[in-house]
N, CA, C and O atoms as a GROMACS GRO file, in nm:
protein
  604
    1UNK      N    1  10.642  17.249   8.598
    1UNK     CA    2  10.700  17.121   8.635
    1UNK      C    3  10.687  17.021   8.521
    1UNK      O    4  10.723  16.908   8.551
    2UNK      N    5  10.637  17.040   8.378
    2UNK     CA    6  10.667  16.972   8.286
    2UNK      C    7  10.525  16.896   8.257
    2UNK      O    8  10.513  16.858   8.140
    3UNK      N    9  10.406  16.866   8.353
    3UNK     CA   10  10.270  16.807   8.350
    3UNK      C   11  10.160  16.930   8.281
    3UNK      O   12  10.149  17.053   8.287
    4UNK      N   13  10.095  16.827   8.220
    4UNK     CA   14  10.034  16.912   8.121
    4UNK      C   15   9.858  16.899   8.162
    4UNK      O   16   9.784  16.828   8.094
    5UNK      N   17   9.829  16.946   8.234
    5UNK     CA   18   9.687  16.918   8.325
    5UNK      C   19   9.591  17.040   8.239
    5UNK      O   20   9.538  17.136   8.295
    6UNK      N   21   9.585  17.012   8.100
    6UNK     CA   22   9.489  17.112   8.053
    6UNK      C   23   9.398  17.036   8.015
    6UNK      O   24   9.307  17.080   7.944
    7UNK      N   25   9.404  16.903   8.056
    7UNK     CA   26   9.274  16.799   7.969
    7UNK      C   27   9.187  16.791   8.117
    7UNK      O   28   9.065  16.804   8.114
    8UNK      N   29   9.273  16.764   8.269
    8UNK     CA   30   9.235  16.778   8.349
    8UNK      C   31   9.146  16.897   8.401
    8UNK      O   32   9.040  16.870   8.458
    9UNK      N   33   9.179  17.010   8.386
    9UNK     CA   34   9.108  17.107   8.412
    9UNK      C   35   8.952  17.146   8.291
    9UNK      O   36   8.859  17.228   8.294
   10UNK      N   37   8.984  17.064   8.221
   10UNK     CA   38   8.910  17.086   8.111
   10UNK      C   39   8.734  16.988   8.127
   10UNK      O   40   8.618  16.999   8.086
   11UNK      N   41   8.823  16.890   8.220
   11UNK     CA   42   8.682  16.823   8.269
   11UNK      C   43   8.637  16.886   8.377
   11UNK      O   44   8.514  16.895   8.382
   12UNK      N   45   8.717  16.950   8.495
   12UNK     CA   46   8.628  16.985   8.598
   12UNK      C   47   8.528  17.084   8.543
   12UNK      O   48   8.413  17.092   8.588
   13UNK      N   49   8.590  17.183   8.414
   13UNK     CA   50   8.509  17.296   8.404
   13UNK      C   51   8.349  17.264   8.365
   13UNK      O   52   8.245  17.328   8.384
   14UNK      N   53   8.378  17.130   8.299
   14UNK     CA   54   8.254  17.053   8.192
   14UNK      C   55   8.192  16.978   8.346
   14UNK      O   56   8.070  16.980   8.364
   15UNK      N   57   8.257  16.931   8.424
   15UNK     CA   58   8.138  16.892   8.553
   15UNK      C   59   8.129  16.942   8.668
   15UNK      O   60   8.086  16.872   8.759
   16UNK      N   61   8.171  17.080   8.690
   16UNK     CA   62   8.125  17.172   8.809
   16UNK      C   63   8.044  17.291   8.723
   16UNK      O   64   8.078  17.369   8.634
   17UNK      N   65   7.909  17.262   8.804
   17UNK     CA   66   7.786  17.340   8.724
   17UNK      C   67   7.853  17.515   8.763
   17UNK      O   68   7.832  17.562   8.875
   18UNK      N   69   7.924  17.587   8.666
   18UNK     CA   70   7.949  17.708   8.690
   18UNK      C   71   7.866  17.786   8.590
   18UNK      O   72   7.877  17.785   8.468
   19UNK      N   73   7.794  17.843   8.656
   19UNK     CA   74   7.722  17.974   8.554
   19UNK      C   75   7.716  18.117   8.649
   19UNK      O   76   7.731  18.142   8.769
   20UNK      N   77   7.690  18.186   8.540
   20UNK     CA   78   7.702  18.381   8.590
   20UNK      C   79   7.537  18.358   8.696
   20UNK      O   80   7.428  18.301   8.683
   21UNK      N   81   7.597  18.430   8.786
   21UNK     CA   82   7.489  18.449   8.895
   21UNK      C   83   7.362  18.548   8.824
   21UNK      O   84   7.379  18.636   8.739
   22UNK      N   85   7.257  18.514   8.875
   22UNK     CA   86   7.100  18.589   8.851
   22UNK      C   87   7.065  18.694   8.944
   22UNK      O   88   7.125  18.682   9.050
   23UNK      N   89   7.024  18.745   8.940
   23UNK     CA   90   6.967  18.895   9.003
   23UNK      C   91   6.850  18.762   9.108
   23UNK      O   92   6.832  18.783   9.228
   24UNK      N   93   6.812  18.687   9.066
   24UNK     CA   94   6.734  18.584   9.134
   24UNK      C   95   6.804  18.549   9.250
   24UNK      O   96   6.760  18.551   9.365
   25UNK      N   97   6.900  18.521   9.216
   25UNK     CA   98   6.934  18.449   9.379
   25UNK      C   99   7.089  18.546   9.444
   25UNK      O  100   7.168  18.522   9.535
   26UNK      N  101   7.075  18.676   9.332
   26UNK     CA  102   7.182  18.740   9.465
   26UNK      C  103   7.103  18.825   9.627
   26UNK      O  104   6.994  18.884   9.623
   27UNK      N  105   7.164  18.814   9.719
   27UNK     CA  106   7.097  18.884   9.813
   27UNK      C  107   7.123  19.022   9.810
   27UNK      O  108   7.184  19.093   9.731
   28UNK      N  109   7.040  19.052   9.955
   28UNK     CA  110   7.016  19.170   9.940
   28UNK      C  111   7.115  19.273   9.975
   28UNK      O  112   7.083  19.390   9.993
   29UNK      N  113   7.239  19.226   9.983
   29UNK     CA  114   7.394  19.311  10.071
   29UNK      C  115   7.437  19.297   9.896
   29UNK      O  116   7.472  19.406   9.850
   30UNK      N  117   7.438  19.219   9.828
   30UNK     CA  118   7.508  19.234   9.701
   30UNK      C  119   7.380  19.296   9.580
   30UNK      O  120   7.399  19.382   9.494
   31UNK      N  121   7.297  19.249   9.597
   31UNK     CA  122   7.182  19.370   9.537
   31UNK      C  123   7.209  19.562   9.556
   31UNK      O  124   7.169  19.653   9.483
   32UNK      N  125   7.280  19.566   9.667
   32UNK     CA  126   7.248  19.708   9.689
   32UNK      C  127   7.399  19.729   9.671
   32UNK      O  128   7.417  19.850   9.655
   33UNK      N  129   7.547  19.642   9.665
   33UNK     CA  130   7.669  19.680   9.589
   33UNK      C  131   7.656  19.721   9.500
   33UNK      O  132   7.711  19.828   9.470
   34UNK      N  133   7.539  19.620   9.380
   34UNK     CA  134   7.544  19.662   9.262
   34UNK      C  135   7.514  19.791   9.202
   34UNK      O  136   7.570  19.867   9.122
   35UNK      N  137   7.360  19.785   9.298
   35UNK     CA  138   7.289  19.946   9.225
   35UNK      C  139   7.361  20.044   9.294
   35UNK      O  140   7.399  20.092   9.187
   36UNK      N  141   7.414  20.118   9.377
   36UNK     CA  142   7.554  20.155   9.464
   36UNK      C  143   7.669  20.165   9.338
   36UNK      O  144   7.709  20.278   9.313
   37UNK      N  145   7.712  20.079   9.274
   37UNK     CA  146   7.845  20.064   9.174
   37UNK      C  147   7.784  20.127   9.054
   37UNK      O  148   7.840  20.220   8.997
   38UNK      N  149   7.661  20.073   9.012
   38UNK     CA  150   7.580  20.106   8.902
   38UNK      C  151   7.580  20.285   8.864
   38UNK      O  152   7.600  20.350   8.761
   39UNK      N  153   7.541  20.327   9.031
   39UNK     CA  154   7.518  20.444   9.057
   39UNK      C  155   7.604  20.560   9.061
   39UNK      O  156   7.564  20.677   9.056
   40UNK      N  157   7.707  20.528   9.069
   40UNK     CA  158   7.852  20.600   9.040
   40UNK      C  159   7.927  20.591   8.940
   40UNK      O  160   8.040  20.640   8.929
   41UNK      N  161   7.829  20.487   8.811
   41UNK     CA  162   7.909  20.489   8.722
   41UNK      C  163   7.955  20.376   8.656
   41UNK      O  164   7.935  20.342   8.540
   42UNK      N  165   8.044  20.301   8.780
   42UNK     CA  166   8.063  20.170   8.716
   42UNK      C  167   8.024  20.075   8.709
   42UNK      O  168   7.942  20.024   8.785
   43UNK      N  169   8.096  20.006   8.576
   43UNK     CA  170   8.036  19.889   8.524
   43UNK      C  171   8.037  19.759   8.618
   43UNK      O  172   8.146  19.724   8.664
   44UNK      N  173   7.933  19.693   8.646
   44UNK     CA  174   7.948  19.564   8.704
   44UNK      C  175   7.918  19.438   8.616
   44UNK      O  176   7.853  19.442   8.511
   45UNK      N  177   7.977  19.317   8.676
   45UNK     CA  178   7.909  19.221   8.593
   45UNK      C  179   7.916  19.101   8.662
   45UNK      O  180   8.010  19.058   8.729
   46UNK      N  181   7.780  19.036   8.634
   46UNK     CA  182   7.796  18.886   8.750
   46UNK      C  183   7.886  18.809   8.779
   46UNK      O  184   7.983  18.800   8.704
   47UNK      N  185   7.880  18.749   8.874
   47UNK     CA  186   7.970  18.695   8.947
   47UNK      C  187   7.979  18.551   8.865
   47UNK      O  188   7.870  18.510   8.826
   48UNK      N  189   8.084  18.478   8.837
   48UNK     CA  190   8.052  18.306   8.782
   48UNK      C  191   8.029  18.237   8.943
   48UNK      O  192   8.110  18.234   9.035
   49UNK      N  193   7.923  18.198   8.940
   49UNK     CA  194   7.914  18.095   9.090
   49UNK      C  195   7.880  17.944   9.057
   49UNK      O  196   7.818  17.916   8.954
   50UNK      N  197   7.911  17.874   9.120
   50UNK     CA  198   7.888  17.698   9.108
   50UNK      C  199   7.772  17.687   9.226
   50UNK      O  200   7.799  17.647   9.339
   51UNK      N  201   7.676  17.717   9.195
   51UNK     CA  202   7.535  17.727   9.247
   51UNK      C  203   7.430  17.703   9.164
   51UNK      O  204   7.420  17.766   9.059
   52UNK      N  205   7.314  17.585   9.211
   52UNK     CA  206   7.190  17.539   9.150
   52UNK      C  207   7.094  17.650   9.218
   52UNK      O  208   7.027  17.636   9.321
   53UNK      N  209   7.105  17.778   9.126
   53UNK     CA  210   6.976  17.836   9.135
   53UNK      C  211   6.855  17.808   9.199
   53UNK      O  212   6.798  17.862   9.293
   54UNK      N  213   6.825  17.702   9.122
   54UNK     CA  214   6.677  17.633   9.166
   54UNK      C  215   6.674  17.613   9.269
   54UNK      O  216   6.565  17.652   9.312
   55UNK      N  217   6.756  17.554   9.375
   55UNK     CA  218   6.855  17.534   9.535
   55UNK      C  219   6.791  17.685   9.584
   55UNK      O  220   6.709  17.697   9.675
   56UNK      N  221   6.834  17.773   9.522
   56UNK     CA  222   6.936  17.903   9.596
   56UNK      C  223   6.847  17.996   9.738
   56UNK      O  224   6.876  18.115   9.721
   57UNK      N  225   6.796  17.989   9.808
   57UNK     CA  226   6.723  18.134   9.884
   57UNK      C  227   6.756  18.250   9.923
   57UNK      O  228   6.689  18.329   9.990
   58UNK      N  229   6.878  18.263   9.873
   58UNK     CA  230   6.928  18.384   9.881
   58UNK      C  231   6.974  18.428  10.021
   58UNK      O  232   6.971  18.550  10.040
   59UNK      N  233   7.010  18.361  10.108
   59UNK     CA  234   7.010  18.377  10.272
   59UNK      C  235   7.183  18.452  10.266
   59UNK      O  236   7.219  18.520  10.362
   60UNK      N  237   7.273  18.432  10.154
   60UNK     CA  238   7.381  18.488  10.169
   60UNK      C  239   7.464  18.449  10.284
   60UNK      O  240   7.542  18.529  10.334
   61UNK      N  241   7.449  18.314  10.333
   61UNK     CA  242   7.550  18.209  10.422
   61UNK      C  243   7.640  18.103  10.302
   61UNK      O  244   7.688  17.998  10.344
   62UNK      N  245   7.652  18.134  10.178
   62UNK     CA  246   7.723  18.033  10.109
   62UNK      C  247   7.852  18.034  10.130
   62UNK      O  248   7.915  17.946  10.072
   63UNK      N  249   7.914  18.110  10.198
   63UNK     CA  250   8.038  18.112  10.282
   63UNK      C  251   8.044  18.023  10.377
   63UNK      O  252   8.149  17.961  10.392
   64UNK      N  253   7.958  18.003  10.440
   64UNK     CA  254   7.959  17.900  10.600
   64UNK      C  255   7.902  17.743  10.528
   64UNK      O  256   7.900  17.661  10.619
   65UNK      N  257   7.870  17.696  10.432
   65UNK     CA  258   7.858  17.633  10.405
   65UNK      C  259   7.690  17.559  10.356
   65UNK      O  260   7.634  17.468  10.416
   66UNK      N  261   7.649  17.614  10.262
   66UNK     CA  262   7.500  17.590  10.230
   66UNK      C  263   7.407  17.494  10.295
   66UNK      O  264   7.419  17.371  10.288
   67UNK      N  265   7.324  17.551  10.353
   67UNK     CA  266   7.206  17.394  10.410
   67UNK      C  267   7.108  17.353  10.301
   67UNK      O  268   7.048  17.247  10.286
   68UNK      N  269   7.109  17.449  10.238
   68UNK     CA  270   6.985  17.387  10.092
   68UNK      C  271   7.094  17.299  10.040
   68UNK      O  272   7.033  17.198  10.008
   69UNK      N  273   7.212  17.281  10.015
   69UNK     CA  274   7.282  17.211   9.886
   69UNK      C  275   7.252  17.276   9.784
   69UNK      O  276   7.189  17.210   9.701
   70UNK      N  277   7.275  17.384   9.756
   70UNK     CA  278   7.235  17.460   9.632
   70UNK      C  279   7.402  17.508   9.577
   70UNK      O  280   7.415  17.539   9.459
   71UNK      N  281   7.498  17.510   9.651
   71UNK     CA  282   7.631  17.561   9.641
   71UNK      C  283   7.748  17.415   9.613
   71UNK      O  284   7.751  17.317   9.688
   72UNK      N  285   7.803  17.426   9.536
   72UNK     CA  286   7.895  17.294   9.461
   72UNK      C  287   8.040  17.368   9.558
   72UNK      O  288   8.087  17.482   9.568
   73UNK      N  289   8.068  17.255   9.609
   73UNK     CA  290   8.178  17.242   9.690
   73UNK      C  291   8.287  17.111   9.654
   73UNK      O  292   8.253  17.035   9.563
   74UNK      N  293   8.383  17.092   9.705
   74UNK     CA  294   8.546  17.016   9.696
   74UNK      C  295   8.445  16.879   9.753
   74UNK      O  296   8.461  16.770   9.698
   75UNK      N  297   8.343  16.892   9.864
   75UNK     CA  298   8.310  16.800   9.912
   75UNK      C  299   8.238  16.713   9.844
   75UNK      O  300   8.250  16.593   9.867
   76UNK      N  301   8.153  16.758   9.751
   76UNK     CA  302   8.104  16.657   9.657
   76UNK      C  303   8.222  16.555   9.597
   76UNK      O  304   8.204  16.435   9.616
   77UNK      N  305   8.326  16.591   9.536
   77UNK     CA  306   8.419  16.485   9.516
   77UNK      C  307   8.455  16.385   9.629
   77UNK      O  308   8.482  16.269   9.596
   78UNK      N  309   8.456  16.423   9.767
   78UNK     CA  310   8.443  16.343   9.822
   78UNK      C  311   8.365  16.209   9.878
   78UNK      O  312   8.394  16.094   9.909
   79UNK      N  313   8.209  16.320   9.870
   79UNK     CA  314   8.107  16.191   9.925
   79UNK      C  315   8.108  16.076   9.796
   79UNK      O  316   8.089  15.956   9.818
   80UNK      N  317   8.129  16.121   9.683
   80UNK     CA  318   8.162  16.029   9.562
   80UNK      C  319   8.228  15.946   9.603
   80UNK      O  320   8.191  15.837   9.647
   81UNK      N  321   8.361  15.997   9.590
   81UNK     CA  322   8.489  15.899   9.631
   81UNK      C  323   8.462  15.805   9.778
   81UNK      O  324   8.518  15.696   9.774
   82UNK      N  325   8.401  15.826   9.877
   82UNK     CA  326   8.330  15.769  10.001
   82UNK      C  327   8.280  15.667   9.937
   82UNK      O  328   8.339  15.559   9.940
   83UNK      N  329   8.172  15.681   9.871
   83UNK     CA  330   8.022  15.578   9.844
   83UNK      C  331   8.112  15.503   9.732
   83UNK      O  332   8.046  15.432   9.656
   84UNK      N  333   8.259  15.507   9.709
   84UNK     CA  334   8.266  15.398   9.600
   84UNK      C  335   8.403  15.323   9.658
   84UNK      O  336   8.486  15.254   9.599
   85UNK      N  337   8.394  15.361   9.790
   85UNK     CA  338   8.448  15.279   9.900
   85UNK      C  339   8.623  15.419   9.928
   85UNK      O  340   8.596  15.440  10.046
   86UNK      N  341   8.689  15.464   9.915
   86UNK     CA  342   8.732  15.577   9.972
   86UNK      C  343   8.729  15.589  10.080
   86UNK      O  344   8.611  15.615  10.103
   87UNK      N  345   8.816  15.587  10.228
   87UNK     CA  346   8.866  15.597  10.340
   87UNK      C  347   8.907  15.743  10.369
   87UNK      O  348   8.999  15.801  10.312
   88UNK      N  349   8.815  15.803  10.477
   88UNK     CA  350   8.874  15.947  10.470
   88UNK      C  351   8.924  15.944  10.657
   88UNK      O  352   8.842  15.925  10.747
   89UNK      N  353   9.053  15.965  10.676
   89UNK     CA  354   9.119  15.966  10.805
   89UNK      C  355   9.098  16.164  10.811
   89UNK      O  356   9.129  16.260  10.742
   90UNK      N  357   9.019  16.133  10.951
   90UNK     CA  358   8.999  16.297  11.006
   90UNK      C  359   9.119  16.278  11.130
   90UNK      O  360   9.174  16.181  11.183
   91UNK      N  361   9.127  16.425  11.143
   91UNK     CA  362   9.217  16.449  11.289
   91UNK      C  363   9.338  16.388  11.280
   91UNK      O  364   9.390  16.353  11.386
   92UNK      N  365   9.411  16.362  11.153
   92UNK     CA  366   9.532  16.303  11.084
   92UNK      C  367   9.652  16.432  11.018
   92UNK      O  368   9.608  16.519  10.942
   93UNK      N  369   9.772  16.432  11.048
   93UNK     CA  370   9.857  16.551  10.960
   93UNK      C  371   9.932  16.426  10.869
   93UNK      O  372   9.995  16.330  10.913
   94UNK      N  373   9.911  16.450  10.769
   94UNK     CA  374   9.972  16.348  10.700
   94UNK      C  375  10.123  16.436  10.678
   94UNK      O  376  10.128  16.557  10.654
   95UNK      N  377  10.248  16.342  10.693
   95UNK     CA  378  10.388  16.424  10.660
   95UNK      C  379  10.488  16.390  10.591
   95UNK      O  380  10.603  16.434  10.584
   96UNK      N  381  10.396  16.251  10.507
   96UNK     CA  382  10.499  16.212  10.362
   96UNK      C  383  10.370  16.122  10.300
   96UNK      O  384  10.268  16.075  10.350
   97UNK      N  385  10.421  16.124  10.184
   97UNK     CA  386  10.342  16.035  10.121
   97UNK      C  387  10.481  15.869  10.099
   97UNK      O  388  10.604  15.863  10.099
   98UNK      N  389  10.397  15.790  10.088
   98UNK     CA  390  10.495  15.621  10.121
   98UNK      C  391  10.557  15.630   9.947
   98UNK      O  392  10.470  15.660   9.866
   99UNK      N  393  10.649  15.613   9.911
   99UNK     CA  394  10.684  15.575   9.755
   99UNK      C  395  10.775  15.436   9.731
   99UNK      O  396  10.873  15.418   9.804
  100UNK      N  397  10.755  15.380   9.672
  100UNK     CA  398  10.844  15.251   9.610
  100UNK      C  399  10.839  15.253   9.449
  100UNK      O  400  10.744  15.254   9.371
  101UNK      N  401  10.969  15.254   9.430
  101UNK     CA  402  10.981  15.250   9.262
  101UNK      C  403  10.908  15.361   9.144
  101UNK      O  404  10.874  15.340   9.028
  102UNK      N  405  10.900  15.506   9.241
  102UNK     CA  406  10.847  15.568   9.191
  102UNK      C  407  10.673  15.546   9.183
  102UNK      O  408  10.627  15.571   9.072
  103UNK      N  409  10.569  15.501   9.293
  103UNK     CA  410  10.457  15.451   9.289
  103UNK      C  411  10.408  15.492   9.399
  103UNK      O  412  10.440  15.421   9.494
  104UNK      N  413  10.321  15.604   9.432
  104UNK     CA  414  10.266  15.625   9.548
  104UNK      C  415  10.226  15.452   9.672
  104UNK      O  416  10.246  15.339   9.626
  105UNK      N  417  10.190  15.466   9.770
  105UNK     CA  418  10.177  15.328   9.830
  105UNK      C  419  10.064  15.384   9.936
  105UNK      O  420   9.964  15.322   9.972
  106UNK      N  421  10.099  15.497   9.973
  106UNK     CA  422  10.037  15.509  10.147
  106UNK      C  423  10.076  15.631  10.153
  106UNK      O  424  10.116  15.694  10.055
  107UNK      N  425  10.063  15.698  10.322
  107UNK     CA  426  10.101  15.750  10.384
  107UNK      C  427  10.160  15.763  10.538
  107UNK      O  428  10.114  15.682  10.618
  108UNK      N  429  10.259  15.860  10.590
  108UNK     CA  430  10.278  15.863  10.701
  108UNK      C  431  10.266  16.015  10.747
  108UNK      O  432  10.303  16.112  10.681
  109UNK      N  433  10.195  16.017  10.898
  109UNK     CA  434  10.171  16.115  10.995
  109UNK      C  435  10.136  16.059  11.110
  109UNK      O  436  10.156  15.951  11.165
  110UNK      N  437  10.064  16.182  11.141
  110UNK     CA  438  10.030  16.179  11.328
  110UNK      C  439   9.932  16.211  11.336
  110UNK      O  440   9.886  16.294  11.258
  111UNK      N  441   9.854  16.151  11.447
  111UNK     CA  442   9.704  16.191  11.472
  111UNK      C  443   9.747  16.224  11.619
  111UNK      O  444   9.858  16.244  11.670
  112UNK      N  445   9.579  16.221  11.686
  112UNK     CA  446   9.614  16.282  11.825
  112UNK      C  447   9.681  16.136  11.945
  112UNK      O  448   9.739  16.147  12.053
  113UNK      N  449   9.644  16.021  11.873
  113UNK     CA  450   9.715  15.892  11.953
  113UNK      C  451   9.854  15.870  11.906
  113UNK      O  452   9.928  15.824  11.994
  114UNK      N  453   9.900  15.888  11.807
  114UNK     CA  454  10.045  15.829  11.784
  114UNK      C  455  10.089  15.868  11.596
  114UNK      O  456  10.039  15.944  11.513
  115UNK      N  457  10.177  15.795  11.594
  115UNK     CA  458  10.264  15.817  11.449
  115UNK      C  459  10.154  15.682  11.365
  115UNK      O  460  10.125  15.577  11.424
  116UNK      N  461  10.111  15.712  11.231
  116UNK     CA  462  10.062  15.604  11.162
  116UNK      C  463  10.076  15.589  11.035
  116UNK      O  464  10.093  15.681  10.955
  117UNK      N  465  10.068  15.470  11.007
  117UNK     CA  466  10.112  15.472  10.832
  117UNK      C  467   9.963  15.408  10.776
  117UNK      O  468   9.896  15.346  10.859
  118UNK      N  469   9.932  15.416  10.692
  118UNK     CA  470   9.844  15.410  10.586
  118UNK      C  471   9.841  15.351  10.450
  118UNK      O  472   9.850  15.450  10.377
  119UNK      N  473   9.835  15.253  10.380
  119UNK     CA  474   9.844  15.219  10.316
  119UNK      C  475   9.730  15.208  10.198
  119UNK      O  476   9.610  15.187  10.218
  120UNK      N  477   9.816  15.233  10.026
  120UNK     CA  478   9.636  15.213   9.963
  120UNK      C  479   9.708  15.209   9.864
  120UNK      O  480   9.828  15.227   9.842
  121UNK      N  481   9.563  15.168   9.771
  121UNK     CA  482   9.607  15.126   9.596
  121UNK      C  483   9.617  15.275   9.552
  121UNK      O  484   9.714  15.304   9.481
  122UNK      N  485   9.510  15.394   9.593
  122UNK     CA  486   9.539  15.510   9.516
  122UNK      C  487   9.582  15.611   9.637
  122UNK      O  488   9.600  15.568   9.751
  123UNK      N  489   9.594  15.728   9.606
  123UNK     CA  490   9.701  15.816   9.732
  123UNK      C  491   9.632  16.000   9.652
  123UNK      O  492   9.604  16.053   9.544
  124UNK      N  493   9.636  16.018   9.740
  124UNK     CA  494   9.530  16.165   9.642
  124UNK      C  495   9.577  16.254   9.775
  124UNK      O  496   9.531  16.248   9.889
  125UNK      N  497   9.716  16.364   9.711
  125UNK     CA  498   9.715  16.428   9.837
  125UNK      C  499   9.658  16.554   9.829
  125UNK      O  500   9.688  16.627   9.734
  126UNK      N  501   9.575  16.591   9.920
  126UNK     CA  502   9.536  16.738   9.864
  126UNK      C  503   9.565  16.850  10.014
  126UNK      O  504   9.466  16.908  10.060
  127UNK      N  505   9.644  16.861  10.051
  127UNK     CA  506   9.654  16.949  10.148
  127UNK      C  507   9.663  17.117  10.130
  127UNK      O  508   9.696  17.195  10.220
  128UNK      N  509   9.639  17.140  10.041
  128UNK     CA  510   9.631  17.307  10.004
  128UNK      C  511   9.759  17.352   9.957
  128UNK      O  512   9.862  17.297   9.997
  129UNK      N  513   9.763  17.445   9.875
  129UNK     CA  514   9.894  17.507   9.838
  129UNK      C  515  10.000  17.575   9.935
  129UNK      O  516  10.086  17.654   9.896
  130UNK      N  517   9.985  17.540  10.048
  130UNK     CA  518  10.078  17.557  10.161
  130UNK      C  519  10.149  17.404  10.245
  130UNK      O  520  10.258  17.388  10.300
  131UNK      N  521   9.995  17.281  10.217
  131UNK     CA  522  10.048  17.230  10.260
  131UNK      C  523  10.121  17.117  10.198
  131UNK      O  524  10.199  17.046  10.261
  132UNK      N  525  10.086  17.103  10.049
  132UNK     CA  526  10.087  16.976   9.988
  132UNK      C  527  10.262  17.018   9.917
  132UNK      O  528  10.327  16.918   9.885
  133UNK      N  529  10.314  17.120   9.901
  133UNK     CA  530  10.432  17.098   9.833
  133UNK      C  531  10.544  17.070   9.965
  133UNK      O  532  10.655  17.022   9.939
  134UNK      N  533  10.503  17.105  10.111
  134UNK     CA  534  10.608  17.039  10.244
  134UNK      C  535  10.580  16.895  10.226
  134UNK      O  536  10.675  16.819  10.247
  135UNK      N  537  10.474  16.848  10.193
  135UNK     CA  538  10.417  16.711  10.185
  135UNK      C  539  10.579  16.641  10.086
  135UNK      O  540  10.680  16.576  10.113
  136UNK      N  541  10.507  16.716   9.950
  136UNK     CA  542  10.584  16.645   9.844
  136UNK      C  543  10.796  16.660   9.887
  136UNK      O  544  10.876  16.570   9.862
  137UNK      N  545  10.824  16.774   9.940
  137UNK     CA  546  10.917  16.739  10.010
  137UNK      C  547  10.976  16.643  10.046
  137UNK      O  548  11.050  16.565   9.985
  138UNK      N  549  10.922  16.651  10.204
  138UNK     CA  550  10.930  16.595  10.272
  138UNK      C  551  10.903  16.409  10.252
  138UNK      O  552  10.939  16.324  10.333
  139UNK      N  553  10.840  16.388  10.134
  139UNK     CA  554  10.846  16.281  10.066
  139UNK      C  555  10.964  16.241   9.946
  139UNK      O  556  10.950  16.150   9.864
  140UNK      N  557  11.059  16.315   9.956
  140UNK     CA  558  11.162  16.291   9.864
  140UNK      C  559  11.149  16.264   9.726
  140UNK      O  560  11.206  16.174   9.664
  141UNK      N  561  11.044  16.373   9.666
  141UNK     CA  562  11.008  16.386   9.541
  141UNK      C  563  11.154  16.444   9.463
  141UNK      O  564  11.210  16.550   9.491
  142UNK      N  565  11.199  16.347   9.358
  142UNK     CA  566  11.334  16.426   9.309
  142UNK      C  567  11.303  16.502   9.196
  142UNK      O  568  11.296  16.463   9.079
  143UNK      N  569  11.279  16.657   9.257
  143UNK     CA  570  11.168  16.717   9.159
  143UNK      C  571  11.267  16.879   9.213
  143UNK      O  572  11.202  16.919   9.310
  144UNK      N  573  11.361  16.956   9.197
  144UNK     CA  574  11.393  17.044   9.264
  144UNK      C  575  11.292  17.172   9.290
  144UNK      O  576  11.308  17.246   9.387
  145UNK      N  577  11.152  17.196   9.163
  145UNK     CA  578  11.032  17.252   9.130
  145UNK      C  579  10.980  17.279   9.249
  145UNK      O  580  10.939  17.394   9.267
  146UNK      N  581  10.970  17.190   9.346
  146UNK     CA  582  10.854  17.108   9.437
  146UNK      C  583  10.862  17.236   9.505
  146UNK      O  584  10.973  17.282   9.530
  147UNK      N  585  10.726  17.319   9.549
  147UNK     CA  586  10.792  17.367   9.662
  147UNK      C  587  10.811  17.550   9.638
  147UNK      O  588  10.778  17.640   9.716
  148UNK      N  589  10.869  17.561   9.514
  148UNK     CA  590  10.897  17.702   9.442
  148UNK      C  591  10.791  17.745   9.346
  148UNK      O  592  10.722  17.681   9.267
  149UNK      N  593  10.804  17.936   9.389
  149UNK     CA  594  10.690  17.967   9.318
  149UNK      C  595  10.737  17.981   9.166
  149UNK      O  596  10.846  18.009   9.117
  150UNK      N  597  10.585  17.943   9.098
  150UNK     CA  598  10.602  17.981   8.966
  150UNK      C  599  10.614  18.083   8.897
  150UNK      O  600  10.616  18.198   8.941
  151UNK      N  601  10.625  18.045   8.770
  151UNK     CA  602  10.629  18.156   8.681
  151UNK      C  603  10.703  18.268   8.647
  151UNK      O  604  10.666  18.342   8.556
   0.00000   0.00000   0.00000
């Protein structure tokens, strides 16, 4: 689509703590993949995880969502964006984003009471790669890209 987000990606890599996982904090279902893979031959090699070790107990729930905080999640950008004043609407489908003069403004959707609009200085849509290009749509992005797969 013509945006050049390699400076962007270039910071998350520099501030999401990603390093190769330790024999320290893998458990014991992926301890016994390895020596199992090892054992037949093939080569394995650690996993890159965004996990504070020092955190880690190895309980192998970092799928359901860590209780130590040892596992770096999407949500940390949020409680950030929260504590520096950031409005987060739950139980909301957002189904356009508001535009004037080419300038994000707001949004419009539905919650479980009614149709609502939203208004703000910044607009950050992140609905997943299923949901955010119906978004951009449905917002009359004059972008014909929007929407189609790449590459």
């Amino acid at each position: 689509m013509g945006i050049d987000l390699s400076q962007e990606f270039k910071e998350a890599e520099n501030e999401i703590p990603i390093r190769l996982s330790t024999k320290e904090i893998q458990a014991s279902g992926s301890r016994a993949i390895y020596e199992a893979a090892l054992s037949l031959g093939y080569q394995m090699e650690a996993m890159p995880k965004a996990i504070d070790q020092q955190k880690c107990i190895k309980c192998g729930l970092c799928i359901n969502g860590c209780k130590q905080g040892a596992k770096w999640t999407a949500k940390n950008y949020l409680n950030q964006a929260v504590k520096q004043g950031a409005v987060v609407r739950y139980d909301s489908r957002v189904e356009e984003v508001l535009i004037d003069q080419g300038q994000a403004y707001g949004v419009r959707g539905v919650n479980a009471e009614d149709e609502f609009e939203y208004e703000a200085d910044k607009v950050i849509l992140a609905a997943g790669g299923l949901g955010t290009p119906v978004i951009l749509q449905n917002s009359k992005i004059n972008n014909t890209d929007v929407g189609k797969k790449a590459g």
